[in-house]
Backbone as a ProteinNet text record, in pm:
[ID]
protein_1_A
[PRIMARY]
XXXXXXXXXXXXXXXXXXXXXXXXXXXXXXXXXXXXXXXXXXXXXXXXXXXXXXXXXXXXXXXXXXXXXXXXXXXXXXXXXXXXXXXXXXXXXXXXXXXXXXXXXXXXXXXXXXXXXXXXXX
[TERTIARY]
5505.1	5543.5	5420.8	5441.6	5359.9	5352.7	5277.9	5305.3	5388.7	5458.5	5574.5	5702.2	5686.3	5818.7	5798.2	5709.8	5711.8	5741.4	5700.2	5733.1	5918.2	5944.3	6100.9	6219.5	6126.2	6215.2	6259.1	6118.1	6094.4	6244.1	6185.3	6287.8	6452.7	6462.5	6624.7	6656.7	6568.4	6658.9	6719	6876.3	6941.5	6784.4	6785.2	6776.5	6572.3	6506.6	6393.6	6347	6216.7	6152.1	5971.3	5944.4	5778	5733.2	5572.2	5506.1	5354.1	5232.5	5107.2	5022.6	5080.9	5002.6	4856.8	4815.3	4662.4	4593.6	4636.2	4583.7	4627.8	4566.7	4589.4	4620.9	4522	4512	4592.1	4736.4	4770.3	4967.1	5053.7	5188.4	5232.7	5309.7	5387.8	5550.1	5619.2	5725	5806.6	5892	6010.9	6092.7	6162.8	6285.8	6316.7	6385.4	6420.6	6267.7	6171.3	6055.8	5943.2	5983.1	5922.7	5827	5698.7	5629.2	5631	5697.8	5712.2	5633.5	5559.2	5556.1	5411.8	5262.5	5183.5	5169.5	5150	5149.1	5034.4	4860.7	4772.9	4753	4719.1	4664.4	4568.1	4492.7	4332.9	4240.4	4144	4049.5	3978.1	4026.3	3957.3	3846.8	3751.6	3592.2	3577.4	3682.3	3668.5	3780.3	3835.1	3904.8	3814.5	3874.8	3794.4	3777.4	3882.2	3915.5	3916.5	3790.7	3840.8	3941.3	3944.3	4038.8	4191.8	4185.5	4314.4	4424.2	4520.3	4665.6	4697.5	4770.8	4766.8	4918.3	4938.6	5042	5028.1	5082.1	5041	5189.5	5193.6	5369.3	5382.1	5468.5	5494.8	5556.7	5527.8	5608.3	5540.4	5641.5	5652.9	5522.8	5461.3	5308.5	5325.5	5416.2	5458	5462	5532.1	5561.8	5416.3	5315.2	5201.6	5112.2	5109.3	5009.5	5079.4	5251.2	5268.1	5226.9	5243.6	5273.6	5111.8	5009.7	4858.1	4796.8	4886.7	4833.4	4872.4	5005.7	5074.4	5047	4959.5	4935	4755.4	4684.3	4532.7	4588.7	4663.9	4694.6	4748.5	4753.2	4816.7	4684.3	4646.6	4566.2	4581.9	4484.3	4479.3	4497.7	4590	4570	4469.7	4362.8	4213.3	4213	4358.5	4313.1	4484.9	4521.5	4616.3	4599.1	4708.8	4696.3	4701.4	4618	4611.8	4727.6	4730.2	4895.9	5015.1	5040.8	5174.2	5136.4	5028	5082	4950.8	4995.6	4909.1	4908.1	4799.5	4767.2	4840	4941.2	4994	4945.5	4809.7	4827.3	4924.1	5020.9	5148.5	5088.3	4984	4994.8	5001.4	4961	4890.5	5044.1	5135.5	5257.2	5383.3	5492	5611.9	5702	5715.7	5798.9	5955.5	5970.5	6086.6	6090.9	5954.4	5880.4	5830.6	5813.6	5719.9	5862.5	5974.8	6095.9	6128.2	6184.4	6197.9	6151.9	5980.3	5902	5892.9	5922.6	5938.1	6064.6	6183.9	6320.4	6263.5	6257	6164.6	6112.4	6075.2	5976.3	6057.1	6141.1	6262.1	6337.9	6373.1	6490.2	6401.6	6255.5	6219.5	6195.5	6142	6173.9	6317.4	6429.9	6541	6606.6	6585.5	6569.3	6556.5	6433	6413.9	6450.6	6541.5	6621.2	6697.3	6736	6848.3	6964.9	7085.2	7149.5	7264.7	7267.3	7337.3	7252.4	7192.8	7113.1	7092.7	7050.2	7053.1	7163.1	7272.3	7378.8	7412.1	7372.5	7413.4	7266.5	7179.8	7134	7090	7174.1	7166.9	7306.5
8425.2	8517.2	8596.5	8769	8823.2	8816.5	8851.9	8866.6	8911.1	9073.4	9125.6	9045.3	8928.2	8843.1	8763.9	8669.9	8599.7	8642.7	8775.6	8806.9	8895	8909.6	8927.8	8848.7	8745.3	8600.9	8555.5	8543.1	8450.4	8578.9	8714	8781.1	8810.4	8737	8740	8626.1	8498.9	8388.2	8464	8418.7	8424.1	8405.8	8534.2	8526.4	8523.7	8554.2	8541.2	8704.3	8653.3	8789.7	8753.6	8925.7	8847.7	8948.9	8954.9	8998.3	8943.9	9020.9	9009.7	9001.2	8854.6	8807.7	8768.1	8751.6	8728.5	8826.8	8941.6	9093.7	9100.3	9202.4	9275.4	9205.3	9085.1	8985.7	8874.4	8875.6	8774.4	8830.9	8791.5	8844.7	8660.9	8643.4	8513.4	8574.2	8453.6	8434	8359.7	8437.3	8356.5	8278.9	8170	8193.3	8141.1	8199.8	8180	8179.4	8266.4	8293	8170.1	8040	7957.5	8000.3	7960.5	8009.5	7916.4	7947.6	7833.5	7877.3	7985.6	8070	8157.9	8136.1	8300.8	8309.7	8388.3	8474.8	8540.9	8504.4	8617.3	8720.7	8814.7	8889.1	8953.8	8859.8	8918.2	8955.5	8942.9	9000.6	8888.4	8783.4	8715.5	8666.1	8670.5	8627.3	8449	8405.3	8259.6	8168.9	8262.7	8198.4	8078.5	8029.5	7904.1	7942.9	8013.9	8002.4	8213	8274.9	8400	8501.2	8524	8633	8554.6	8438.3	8389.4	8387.9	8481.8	8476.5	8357.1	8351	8140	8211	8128.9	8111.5	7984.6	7946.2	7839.9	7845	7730.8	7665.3	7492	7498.1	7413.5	7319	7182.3	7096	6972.9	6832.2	6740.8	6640.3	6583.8	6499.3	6403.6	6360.2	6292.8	6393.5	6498.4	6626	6647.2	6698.8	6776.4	6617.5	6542.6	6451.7	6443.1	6452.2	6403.2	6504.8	6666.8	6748.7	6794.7	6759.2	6773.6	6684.4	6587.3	6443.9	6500.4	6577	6632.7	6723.9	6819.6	6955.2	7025	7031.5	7125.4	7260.1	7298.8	7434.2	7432.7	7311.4	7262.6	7210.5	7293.1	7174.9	7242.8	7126.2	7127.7	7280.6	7311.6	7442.8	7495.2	7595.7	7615.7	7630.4	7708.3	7788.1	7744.2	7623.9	7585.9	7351.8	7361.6	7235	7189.5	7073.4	6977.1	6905.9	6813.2	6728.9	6817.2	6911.9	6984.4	7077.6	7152.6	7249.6	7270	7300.6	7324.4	7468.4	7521.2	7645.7	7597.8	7709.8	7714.3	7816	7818.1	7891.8	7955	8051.5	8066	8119.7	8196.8	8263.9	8129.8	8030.8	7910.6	7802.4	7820.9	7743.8	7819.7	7752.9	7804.3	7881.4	8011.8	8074.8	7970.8	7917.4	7802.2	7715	7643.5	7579.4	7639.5	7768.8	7814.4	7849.3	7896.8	7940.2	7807.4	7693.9	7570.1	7552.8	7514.2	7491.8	7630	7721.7	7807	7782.7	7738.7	7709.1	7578	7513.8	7351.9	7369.6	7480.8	7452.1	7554.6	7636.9	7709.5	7607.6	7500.1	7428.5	7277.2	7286.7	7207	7219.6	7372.2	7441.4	7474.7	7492.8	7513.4	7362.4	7265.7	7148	7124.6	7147.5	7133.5	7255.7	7345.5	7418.4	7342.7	7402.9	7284.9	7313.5	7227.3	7174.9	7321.5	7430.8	7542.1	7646.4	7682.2	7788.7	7692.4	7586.8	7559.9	7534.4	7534.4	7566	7667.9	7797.9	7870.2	7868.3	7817.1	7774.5	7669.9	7628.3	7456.9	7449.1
12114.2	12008	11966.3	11971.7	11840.9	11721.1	11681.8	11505.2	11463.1	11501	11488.8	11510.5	11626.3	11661.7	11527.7	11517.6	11393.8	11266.4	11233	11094.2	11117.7	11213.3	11194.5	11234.1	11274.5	11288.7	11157.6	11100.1	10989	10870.5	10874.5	10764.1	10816.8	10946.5	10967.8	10912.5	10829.9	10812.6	10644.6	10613.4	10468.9	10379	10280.1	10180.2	10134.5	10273.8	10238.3	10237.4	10157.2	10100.8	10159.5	10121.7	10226.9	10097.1	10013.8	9941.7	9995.8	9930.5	9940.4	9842.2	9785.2	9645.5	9693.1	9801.5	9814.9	9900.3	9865.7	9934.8	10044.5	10181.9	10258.5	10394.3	10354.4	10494	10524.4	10431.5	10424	10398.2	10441.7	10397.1	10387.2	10228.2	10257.6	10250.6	10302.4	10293.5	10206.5	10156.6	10010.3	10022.5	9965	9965.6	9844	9700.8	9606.3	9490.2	9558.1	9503.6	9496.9	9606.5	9673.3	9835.6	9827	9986.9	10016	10191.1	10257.9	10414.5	10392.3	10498.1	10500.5	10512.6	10522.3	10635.9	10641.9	10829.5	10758.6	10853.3	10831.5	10941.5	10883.5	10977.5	10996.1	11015.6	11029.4	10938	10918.2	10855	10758.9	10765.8	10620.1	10684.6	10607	10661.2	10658.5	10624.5	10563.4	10670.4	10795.8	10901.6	10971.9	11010.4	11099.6	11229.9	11274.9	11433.5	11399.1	11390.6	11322.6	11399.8	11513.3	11564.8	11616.9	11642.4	11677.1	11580	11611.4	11510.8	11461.3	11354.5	11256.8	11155.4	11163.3	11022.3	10956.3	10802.2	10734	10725.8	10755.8	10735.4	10601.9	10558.6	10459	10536.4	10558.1	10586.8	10543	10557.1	10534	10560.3	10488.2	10524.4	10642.1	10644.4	10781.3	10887.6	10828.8	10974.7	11040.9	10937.3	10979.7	11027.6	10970.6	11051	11231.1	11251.9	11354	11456.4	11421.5	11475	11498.2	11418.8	11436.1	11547.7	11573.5	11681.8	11775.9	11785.8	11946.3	12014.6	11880.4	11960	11872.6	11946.6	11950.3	11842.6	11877.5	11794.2	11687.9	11615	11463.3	11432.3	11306.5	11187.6	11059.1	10983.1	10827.6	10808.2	10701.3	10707.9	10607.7	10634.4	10556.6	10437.4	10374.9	10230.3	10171.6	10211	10163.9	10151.9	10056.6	10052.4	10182.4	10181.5	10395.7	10339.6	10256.4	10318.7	10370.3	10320.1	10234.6	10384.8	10417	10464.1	10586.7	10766.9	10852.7	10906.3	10912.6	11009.2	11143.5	11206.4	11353.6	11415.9	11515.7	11585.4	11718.7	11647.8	11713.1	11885.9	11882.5	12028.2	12110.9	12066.9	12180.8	12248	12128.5	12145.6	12239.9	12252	12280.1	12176.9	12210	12094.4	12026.6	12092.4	12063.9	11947.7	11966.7	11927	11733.8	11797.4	11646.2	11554.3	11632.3	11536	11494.8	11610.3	11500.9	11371.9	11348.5	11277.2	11141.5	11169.2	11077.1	10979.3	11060.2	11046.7	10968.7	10995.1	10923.3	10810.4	10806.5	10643.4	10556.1	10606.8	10484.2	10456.7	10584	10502	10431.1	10429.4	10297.3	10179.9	10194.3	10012.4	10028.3	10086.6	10077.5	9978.8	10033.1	10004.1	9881.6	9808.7	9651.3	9615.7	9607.9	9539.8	9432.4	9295.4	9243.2	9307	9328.5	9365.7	9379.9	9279.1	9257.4	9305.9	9365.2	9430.4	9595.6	9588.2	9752.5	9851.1	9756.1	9895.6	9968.6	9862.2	9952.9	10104.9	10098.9	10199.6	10326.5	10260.5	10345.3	10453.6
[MASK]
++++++++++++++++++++++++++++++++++++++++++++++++++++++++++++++++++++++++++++++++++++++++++++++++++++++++++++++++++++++++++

């Protein structure tokens, strides 16, 4: 996947929104005004891995420890909480793979929605 595949994957799922609350280098993803989703793109001086494309995905502390043991192109993610949430470098994976995991972390903030706003996404 490009960046372009990732960021119009991610805005065909129901009901998400993308904004740039941490400037130019950074677009997250909504859903119900929850980020479950940044996609950077380039430029921050404070990258680890600096030119390789990354997204920070929200998932489960069990998810990201398992999914950091299986694959080189998952870690702590830099400028986000490490339990809660890992940098994916998407170019390095299977596009299959990265839509799952995108799909994965809408339906865990989908998840803690209250009970009357998350059906219509679940």
């Amino acid at each position: 996947m490009n960046i372009e595949q990732v960021r119009e994957y991610t805005l065909s799922l129901f009901g998400v929104t993308e904004d740039q609350p941490f400037g130019d280098d950074n677009i997250t993803f909504r859903l119900e005004g929850k980020i479950f989703m940044c996609l950077s793109l380039g430029g921050d001086e404070h990258e680890i891995r600096d030119s390789e494309p990354r997204l920070a995905l929200k998932l489960s502390p069990e998810r990201n420890e398992e999914l950091r043991a299986q694959f080189p192109a998952i870690t702590p993610a830099f400028h986000w909480n490490k339990k809660h949430w890992s940098d994916v470098y998407y170019e390095q994976l299977d596009d299959t793979q990265i839509e799952e995991w995108i799909k994965e972390s809408y339906r865990l903030v989908a998840s803690k929605l209250p009970k009357a706003i998350r059906q219509k996404y679940i």
